[in-house]
N, C-alpha and C positions, 0 to 999 in steps of 0.2 A: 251576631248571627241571630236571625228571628225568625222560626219556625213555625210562625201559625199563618191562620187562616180560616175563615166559617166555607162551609161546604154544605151538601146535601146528601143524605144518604138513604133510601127509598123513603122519600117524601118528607124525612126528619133533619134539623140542622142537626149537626156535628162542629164541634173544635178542632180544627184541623192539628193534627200534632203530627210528631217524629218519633218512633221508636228507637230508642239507644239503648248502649251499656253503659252505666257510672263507674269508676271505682268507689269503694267504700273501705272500711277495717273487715267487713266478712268479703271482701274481693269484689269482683264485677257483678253487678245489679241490673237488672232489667229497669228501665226510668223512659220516659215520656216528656218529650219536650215542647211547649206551648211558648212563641213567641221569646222570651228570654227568663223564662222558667221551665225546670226541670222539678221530675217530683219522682222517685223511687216507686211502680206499683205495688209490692207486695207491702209495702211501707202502708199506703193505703187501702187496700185490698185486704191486706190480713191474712192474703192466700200465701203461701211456701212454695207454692206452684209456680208462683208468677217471680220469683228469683231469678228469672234468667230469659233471655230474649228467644232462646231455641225452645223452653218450655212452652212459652207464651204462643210461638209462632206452631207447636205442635197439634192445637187444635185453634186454627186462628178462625176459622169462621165464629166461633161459639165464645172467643174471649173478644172481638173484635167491638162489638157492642160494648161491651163490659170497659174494656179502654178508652172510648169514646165519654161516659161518662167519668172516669176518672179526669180526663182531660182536662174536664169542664174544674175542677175542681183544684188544678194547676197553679191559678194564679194564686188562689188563696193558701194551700199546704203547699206548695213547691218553692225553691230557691232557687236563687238567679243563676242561670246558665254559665254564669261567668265563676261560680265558686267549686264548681265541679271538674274533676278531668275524665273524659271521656275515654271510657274504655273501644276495642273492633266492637264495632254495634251486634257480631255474633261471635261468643271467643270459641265455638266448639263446634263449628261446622260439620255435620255428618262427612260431606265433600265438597272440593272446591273444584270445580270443573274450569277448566282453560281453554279457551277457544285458540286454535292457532292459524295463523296468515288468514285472519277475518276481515281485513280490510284492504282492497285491490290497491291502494297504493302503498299500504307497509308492506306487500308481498312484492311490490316493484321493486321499493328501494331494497330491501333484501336479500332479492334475487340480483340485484344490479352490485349490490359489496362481493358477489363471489362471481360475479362476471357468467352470470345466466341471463336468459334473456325473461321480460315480465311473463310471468305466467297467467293461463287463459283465467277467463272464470271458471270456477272448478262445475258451474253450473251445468255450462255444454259439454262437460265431459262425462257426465254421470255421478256428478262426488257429492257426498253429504260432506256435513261440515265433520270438524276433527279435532278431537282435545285430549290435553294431556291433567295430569293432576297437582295440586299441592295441597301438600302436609296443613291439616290444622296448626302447627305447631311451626310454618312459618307467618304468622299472622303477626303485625303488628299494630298499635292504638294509634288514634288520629293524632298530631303533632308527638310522635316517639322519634327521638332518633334512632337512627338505623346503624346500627357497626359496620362498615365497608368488608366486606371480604379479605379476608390477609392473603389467599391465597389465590387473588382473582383481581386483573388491571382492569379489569373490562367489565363493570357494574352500569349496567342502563335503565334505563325508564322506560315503563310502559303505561301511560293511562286509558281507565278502561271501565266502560260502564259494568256494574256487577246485579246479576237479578237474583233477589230473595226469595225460594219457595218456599210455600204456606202449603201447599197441599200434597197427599201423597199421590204416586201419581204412576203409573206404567203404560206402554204403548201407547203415549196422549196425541190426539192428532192437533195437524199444526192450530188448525181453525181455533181449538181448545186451551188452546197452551198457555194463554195469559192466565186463563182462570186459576190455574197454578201457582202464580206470580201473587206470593205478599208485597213486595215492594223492592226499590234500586236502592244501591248506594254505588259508592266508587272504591276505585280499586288502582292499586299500583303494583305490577306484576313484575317486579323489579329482577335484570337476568344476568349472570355471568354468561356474558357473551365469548370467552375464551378458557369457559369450562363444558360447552354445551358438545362438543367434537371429542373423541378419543385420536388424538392423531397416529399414534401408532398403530392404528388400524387402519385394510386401506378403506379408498372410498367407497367399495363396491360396497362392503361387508354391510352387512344392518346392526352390528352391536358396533358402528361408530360414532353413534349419539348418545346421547346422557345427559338427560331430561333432569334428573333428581339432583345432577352437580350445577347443571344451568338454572334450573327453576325453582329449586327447594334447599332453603338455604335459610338459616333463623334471620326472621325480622324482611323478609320477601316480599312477602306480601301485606303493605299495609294495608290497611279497612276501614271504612268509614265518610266523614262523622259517624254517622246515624242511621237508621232506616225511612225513605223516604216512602209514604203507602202511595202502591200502583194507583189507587183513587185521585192521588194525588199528583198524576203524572199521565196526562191524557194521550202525549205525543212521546210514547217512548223511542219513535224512529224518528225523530227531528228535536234531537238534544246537542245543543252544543257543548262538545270537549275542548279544553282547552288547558295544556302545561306546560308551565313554566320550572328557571330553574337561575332563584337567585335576580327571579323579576323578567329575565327574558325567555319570550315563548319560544317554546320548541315543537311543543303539537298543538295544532288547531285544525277541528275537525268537526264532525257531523255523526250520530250514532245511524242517522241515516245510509251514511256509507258503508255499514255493514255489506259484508258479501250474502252470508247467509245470517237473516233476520233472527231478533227473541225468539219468535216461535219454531221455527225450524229446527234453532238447537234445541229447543226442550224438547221438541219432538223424537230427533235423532239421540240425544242421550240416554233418554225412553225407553228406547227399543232395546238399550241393550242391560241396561240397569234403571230400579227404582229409583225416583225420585223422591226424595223425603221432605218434610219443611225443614228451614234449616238450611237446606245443603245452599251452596253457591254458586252461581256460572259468572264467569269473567267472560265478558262476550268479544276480545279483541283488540285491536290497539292499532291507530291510524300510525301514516307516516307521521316519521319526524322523531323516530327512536337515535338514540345515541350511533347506532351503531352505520344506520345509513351517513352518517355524518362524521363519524372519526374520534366523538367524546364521550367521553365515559364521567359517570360521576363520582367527586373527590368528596375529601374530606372538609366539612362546613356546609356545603351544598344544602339548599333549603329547596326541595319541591314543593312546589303547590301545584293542584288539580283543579280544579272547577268542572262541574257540569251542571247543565241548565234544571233547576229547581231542584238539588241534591249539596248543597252545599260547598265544602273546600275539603280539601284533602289534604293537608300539610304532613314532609317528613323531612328530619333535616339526618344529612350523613353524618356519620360519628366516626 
């Protein structure tokens, strides 16, 4: 894995890096990764502050600079990417925002498992986009295995681009909304698809869903690698998605397929709550979920994710 790169940044070069979390003996670390060196900031810095990737990302315009030249300083203080394990690039998310049926063909095949017909674009109808939440505390690390659910046959995949805010932020409009945006990573929104319904309730009722037994679940949500910087990522609507499981793909897709775009939801989440740096949105998840298809993930299953210039996203079932 080689995360560098030189760049520009008002008229000055930069060493393109990555922002992660390490583990270490004091826990997860805030570290910087240049090409196939990692180096701990506050290891360098000397600051206490910089412990942690939420700290760092808490006034990111004004540490931003500040990281840029520690970068430079990477190959010389830092060790090989290969002697570290990578902690969720944020372990304490203020919020993780979910986007849901964000992509017009995982709301097809979805609609089409309970035998509805595909739904419009929610566009013509007047709809903002729509999410639900998960727990910091389903977060898992980049290659962690995941425990399958004891009480759940039906564990699926979702991969899913995830945007990092740097700024705080309320009623932001759309035009604005990147300025927001520290950087992506990836994300796997992993769901008990036959905990998500209360069935003994009927269908009409609105307490026959259950969000918290379908989506919030320890080890749900993996995270990661790293933080890839927005700088770093010119075409966020033309990334390709793509996962697999065990080597065969299952989603291959386009972040351009989004229904409703990055900026949209930042704007719509906005409205009704602050944005903090830190928090997380999961923007979505193309077809080709387990669930249009009839498989569910077992025990050994090895996912990998891919997204264009963000890295792998490895997690194997346990």
């Amino acid at each position: 894995m080689n995360a560098a790169a030189d760049g520009n940044r008002e008229g000055g070069v930069f060493m393109s890096f990555k922002l992660a979390s390490i583990e270490t003996s004091k826990g997860p670390r805030a570290a910087l990764i240049v090409g196939d060196h990692v180096v701990e900031v506050a290891a360098v810095s000397g600051r206490e502050e910089d412990r942690s990737t939420r700290d760092i990302l808490a006034d990111w315009a004004a540490n931003l600079p500040r990281l840029d030249a520690i970068a430079k300083e990477a190959a010389s203080k830092g060790k090989p990417l290969s002697s570290v394990n990578l902690a969720a690039p944020i372990g304490n998310p203020g919020a993780i925002y979910c986007a849901g049926a964000n992509y017009g063909d995982h709301a097809a095949e979805m609609a089409a498992k309970s035998g509805q017909p595909a739904p419009p674009d929610p566009h013509t109808l007047g709809l903002r986009s729509w999410h639900f939440l998960k727990s910091m505390n389903t977060l898992a690390n980049p290659g962690a295995t995941v425990a399958l659910q004891g009480h759940s046959k039906k564990v699926d995949w979702e991969a899913e681009l995830a945007v990092v805010i740097g700024k705080k932020g309320r009623h932001i409009k759309e035009a604005d909304a990147l300025d927001y945006v520290a950087g992506y990573t990836i994300a796997n929104d992993l769901s008990c698809r036959d905990l998500g319904t209360r069935e003994a309730m009927p269908p009409t009722s609105g307490f026959r869903h259950d969000w918290v037994a379908h989506k919030n679940w320890e080890g749900s949500c993996p995270l990661g690698p790293w933080i890839t910087l927005k700088r770093d990522v010119p075409k966020e609507r033309d990334l390709k998605i793509i996962l697999d499981i065990n080597g065969v793909v299952k989603q291959d897709s386009n972040s351009g397929n989004m229904i409703f775009n990055i900026n949209e939801q930042i704007a719509d989440i906005s409205k009704n709550i602050t944005l903090h740096p830190g928090d997380v949105i999961l923007t979505g998840t193309p077809a080709g979920v387990g669930a249009g298809r009839g498989e569910f993930l077992k025990k050994g299953d090895v996912v990998k994710i891919r997204i264009d210039g963000l890295g792998e996203l490895v997690t194997t079932m346990g």
